[in-house]
Each structure stands twice: as C-alpha cells, then as structure tokens.
N, C-alpha and C positions, 0 to 999 in steps of 0.2 A: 399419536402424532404422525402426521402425512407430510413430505416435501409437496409443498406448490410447486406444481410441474410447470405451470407455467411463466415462473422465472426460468425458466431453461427450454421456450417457445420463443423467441426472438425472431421473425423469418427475416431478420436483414443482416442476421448475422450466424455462427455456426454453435452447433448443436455436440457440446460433450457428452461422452457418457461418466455417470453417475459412480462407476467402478475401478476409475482413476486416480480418485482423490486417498489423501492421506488418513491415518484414524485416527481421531485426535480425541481425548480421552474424557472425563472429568475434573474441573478445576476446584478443590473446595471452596464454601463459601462467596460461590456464585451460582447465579439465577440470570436465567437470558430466557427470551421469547422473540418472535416473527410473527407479523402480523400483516393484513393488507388495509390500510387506509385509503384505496382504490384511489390513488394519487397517479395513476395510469391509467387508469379507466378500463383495464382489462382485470384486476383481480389477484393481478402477482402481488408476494410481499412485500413492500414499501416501508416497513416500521419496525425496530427494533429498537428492545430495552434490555441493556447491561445492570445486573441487581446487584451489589455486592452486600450479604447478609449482616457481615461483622465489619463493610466499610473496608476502603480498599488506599491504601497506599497510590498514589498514580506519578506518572511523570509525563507530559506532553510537548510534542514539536509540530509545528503549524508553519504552513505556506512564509515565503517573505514577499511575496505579490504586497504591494500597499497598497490594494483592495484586498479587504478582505470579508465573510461571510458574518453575518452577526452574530453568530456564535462564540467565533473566538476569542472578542471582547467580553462576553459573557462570560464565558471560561475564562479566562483571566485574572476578571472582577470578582472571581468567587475567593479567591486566597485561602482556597481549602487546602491542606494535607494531604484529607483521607475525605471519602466522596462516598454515595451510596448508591449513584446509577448516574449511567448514561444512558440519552435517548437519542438516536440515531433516524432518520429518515430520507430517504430518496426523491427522484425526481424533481425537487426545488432547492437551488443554492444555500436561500436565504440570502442573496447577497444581491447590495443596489438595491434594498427593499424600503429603506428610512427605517421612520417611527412603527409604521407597523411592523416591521420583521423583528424587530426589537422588542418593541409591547407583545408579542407574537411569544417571544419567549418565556418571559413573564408569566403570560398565560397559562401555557405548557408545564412551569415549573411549580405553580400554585396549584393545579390540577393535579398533577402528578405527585407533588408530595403529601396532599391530603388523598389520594388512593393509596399509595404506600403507607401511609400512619395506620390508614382504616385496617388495613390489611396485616399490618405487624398487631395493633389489637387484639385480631382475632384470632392469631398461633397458640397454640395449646399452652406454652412454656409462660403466657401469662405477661410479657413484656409490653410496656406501654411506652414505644419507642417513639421521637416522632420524628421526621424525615424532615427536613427544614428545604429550602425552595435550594440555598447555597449548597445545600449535601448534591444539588446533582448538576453534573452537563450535557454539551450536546452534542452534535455533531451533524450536517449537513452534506447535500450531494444534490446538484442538479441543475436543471435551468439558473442562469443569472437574470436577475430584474423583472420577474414575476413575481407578484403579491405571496406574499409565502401562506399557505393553507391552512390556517393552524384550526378553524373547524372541524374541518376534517381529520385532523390527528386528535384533537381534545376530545372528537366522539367517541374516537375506538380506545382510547387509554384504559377506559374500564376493563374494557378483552383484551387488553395485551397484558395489562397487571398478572389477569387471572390464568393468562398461560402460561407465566414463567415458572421454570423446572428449574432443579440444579442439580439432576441425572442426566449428564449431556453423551449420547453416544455417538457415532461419523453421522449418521444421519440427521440429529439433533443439531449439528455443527451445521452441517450443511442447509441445511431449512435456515437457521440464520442467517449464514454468512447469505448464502440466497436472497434474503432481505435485504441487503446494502448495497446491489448491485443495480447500476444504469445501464450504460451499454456493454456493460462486462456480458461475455459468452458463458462465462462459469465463473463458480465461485472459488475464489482465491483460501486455502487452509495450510495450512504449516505444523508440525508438533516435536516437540523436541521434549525428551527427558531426561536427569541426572540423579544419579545416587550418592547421596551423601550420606556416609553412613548407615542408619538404619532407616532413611527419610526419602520416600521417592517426590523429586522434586519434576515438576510438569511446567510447560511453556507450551499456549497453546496460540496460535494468533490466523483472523483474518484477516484479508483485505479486501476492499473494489480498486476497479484502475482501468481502463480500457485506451482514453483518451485527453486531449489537456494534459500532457503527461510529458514535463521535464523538471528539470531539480532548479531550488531544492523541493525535494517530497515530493515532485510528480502529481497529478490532480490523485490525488489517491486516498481515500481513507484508511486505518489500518490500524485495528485493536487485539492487543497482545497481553495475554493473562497466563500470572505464575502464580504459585500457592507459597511458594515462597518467599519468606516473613523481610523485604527489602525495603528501605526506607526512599522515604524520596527522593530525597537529594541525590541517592546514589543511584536508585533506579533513571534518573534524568541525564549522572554521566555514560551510565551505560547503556541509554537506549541514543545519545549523539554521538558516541561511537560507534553503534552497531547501524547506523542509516549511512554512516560517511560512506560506505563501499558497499550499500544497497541500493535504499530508496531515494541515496542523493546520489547513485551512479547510474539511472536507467533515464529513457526518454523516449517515447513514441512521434512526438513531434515537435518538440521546442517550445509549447506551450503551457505554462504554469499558470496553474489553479487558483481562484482567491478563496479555497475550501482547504488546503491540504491539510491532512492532520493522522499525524503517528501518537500511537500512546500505548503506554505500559502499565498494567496495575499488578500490585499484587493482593490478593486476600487475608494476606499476611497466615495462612494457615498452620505452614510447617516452621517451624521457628530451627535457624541456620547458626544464629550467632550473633551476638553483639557489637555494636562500634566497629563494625564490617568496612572495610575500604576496597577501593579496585586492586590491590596490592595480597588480597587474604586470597588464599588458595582456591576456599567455595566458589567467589564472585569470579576469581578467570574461568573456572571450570563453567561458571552461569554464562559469561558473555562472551564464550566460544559459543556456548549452543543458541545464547541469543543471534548473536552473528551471523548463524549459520541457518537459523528461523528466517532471519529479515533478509537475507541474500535470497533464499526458496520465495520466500512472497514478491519480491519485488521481480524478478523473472518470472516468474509467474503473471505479474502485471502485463508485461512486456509481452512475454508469448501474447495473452488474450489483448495487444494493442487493436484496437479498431482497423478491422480488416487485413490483420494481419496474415502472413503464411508463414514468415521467416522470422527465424531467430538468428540477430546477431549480435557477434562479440567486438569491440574493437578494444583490442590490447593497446598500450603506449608503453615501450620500455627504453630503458638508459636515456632516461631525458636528463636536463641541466636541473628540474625544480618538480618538486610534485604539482606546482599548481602549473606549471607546462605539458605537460603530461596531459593534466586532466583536460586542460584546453584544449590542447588539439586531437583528445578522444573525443572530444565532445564535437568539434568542428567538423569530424569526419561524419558521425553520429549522426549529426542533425542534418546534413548535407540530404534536400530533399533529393540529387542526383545519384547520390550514389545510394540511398533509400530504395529509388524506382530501378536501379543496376541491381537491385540485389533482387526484387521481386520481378524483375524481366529473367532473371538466369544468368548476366549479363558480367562475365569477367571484367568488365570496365575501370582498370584501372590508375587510368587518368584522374577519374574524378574521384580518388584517394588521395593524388598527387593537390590537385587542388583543394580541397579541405584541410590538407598540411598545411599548406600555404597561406589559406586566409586563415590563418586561426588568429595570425599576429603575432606567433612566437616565431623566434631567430633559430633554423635549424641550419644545416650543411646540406644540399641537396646530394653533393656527392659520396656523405655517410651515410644517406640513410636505405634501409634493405626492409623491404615490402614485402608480406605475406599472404596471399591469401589461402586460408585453410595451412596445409604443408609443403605449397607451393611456393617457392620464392618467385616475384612477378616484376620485381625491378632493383637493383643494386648498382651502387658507382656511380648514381646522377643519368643509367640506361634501361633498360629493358634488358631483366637479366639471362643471361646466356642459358639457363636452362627450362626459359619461357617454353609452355606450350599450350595451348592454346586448348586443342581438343580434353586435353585432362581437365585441364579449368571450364571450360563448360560441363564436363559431368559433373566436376565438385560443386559450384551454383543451385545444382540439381537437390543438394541436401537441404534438410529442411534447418538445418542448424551452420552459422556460415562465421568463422572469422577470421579478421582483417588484424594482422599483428604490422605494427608499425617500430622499428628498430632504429632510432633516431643517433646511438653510439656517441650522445654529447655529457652521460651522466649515470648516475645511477637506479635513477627515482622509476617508479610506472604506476601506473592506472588503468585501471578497465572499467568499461562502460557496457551496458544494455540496449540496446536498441532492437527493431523489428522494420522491416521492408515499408513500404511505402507503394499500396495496390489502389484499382480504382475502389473497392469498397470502401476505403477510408473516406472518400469524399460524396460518396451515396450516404454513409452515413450519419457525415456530419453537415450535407447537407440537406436532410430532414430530420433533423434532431432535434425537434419540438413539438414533433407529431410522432 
C-alpha cells in the first residue's frame, strides 16, 4: 500500500507534510479502501468504500440546504439500522442531476452488492452472505449540476472491492481519508481512545472541508468509526450533541452545502453494556472523547479553509440567550470585513463593532468590552484606555487570532471557528471546475 502523492499535489493551494498528522489505529470489523476512478483526470483518489464485516450500527446528520444531493434521499429511503458499506466519491455533488443521478445510484448499489456477495462467497469461513442493494449508502462531494459519472465509478468497483483491508495503520488512514478530499490541502484525521475495563474502546474519524463551509455541518463530509457495541438511537443523540459545538460551530464563508453529512458507526465489536443511556457512566465517558474527536476535525476543516493563513476564534460571552450568543459569533464570523482585517494583519476593530450590531440582537453598546487576543481594544461604549496600537499589530501577526466579545447582559456563550479571508480564496473558487 502506497499514499497517492498526488492527492497532496494541488499547485493552487499548499502543500502539508505527511508527519503531522494523528495515528489513528485499527477499528474491528471494518474494511475501507481508496481508489482513483480518474474523476479528475490526474490520477489522485477519488473513491472510497467503508466495509463493515459484521454490519455496522450507524447514525447520520446531513445539510438543511433544501437542496440537497441524491444521496441523502437515498440514505434515507433505506430504513436500515445496521448497514454494510458506504461508498463515497469526489469531485461530483450528485446534486441538480434528476433522473439520472438517482438511477445513477441504483446502478452503483446493484453493482456493488453483487461484488460484495461474490466476494463474501469466497472467505474461507464458508459464509454465503448476501449484501442486499438497502445494506449500503453513499455519500457525495463536488461539482453541482453535472451529469454524475457513474461509468466511471461502476468500472473500478471491481479494484476498489479487492483492495479493501481491515489492518488500517496512520498511513492506511491517510491514503483514504486522501480519497475524499476536493479542495482540501490535507486530509482531515482525529483518534481518540477509552478503557473500559478490560476493553480498549477506539474512535476513529475523518473529514474533507476546505470550502462552502457554514452550519449547520459546513460543506463538509465526515466519517467516524468506534468498535464499540452502541446502538442507534443513541449513537444519533450523541453524535447531535457532539456537532453542536463543532461542525455546527465553524464557517469558512457563509455558504452551506446541498452534500453535508456527519455519521457515526459502530462495528459493534467490543460489547460495553446493555440498555445503555446518555446518563450510564461508559457513554459520558464516550461522548467526552466523541466531543472532543468532532471539535479536532472540524478546526481542522477551518484551518485548511480555502486559501486560508489564519485561524480564528470568536468567543461570545455573558449574553442574555445562548441563541444570541451564537448570532452574533456568527455575525462577527461571517463578516467578509473583518475576514480580510484578519488576513491583512489589520487590528480593525471597528468592523467587530459592526458585526455586533448587525447581527439583530439587542446589546448595551456601553457594556460591552472587546478583546482581541489579551488585549482589551474597546470598553464603555470607547476605545479603551489601554489601546495600543503597535502591540496589536504584532499580535495580528499570529497565525492563531481571537476576538472575545463580553456583552455583560447574561450568562450564556458561544464560540465559533472561522479563518481569514485572502485573495486565494477567490483564485480558487474562481476556477473551480477545472
């Protein structure tokens, strides 16, 4: 097994090294593979297939765009429980496609469970399993309103079957997560583990995300695998708590995806307990480290935002309401002004002042006290007394910047993700079909 290097050749955007990423382990009872169905016309991976051997427990959340990509009706429509693959692919939405991107699935799903039957047949253990079309989903990324390709995926299904492993080491991880990636710079990986007793419990998860990217779920894909035995229902309340103050807290530019899709599965391998609730000691102990899995990927998103240099935070605290809070992080957030303040170097804190203010919520202009980084930069409804100017231009200078907002009407806060606002964002999304 080799990384296709050239998922990680982009020249319009920047080049990670390979020795940063996380180690993310083996999950039992799954099988994944990366493949290139030259859906780019250069050779990088394009296609990936999720196997789960003994069927997988899953829970999924998807865009609220009312567009959305054909898949998610499809997944849907399956009213499965427990599932035996997902198939994943780049560079085309599927979405705006009609009858064919639909029949498209179809296709794909009829193909693919007759190479998995064929394929469970001939295991030594003798099992004559047969993978039904409903045992599996999908997941899409890419252009909207192009013919979706499905010759071209239905050819290589045969080599993607036959490379899947379920001895996954950092490089294994990476060579996939590699495959789901558009204009992502690098791939997005995360791992978390718990001991439960005598039971090492694993949480492994990717992402893509570069662009298109605000809540809820930011254009983002993001598949997340534990070996522990959780059922659905409850795998579903604890993966819509663990995005509230992730993947529904980040935003690269205010623009929501008709793809987006989070999901959890488990293998069910390590068995934890019965009639399990979010109240059993296990499951807090799970959805701390889930939590804290889905907070690393989705900054993670945000760092590699399209053309990004900067990472930033914007805190909201002692507001009147949590959902004020979140508005007006978001209003500051999305603000393309003070985006391009942040990628100029640019103390500009005016146009913090004004993203308060449109957000629509009812503040005090004369309580609130303005931070950037550990500076205070305005209090009392002025420019506060111990502004300085030259300090705040070296601080701009970090690659890591936040803007805490101290509103004194309440208790509640919120923080959001975001990233600068450079000219390569618009280089790259304006030849983004070539």
């Amino acid at each position: 097994m080799t990384i296709n290097i050239k998922n990680f050749l982009n020249d319009k955007t920047k080049l990670s090294k390979m020795g940063e990423f996380q180690t993310l382990k083996q999950i039992e009872g799954l099988e994944m593979a990366s493949i290139s169905a030259d859906l780019y016309r250069d050779g990088r991976d394009d296609l990936a297939l999720f196997y789960f051997t003994k069927g997988a427990n899953y829970a999924t959340l998807t865009t609220s765009n009312s567009i959305t990509s054909e898949f998610i009706p499809w997944n849907n429509n399956s009213h499965k429980k427990i599932i035996k693959g997902l198939l994943v692919n780049t560079k085309n939405a599927n979405t705006f496609t009609g009858k064919q991107g639909k029949e498209s699935l179809d296709i794909l799903a009829k193909n693919l469970s007759r190479i998995l039957t064929l394929r469970e047949s001939k295991k030594e253990e003798g099992t004559s399993e047969t993978i039904k079309i409903k045992d599996l989903i999908f997941a899409s990324t890419g252009v909207i309103g192009e013919e979706f390709p499905v010759d071209q995926i239905k050819d290589v299904l045969p080599d993607l079957v036959s490379k899947l492993k379920s001895e996954h080491n950092k490089m294994y991880w990476l060579k996939v997560a590699s495959g789901i990636m558009t204009t992502d710079t690098k791939p997005k990986l995360a791992y978390e583990e718990i001991i439960v007793g005598d039971e090492l419990i694993r949480i492994c998860g990717i992402a893509k995300g570069s662009g298109m990217i605000a809540p809820n779920l930011a254009t983002m894909l993001s598949f997340i695998f534990t070996n522990a035995d959780i059922n659905s229902n409850l795998l579903r309340s604890l993966l819509k708590r663990a995005v509230a103050n992730s993947f529904n807290a980040i935003t690269v530019d205010s623009d929501q995806s008709t793809n987006d899709m989070v999901s959890l599965f488990s293998t069910r391998s390590i068995k934890i307990g019965h009639n399990l609730s979010l109240t059993d000691k296990i499951i807090q102990k799970f959805e701390i480290s889930l939590k804290r899995l889905c907070l690393n990927l989705a900054q993670q998103v945000v760092i590699d935002g399209e053309g990004a240099k900067k990472f930033l935070t914007v805190r909201v605290i002692n507001a009147k309401s949590l959902s004020s809070a979140k508005n007006i992080a978001f209003s500051i957030a999305n603000s393309p002004l003070v985006k391009t303040a942040v990628a100029g170097e640019d103390p500009n804190w005016g146009r913090i002042i004004m993203g308060i203010g449109k957000s629509g919520e009812t503040v005090d202009y004369k309580k609130l006290k303005i931070k950037l980084g550990d500076f205070v930069v305005a209090e009392n409804g002025k420019i506060a007394d111990s502004y300085n100017e030259e300090k705040l231009k070296e601080y701009m200078h970090w690659d890591s910047i936040l803007i805490e907002v101290n509103l004194k009407l309440g208790n509640d806060a919120f923080e959001c993700y975001t990233c600068d606002f450079t000219h390569d964002y618009i280089d790259i999304n304006a030849d983004y079909r070539n």
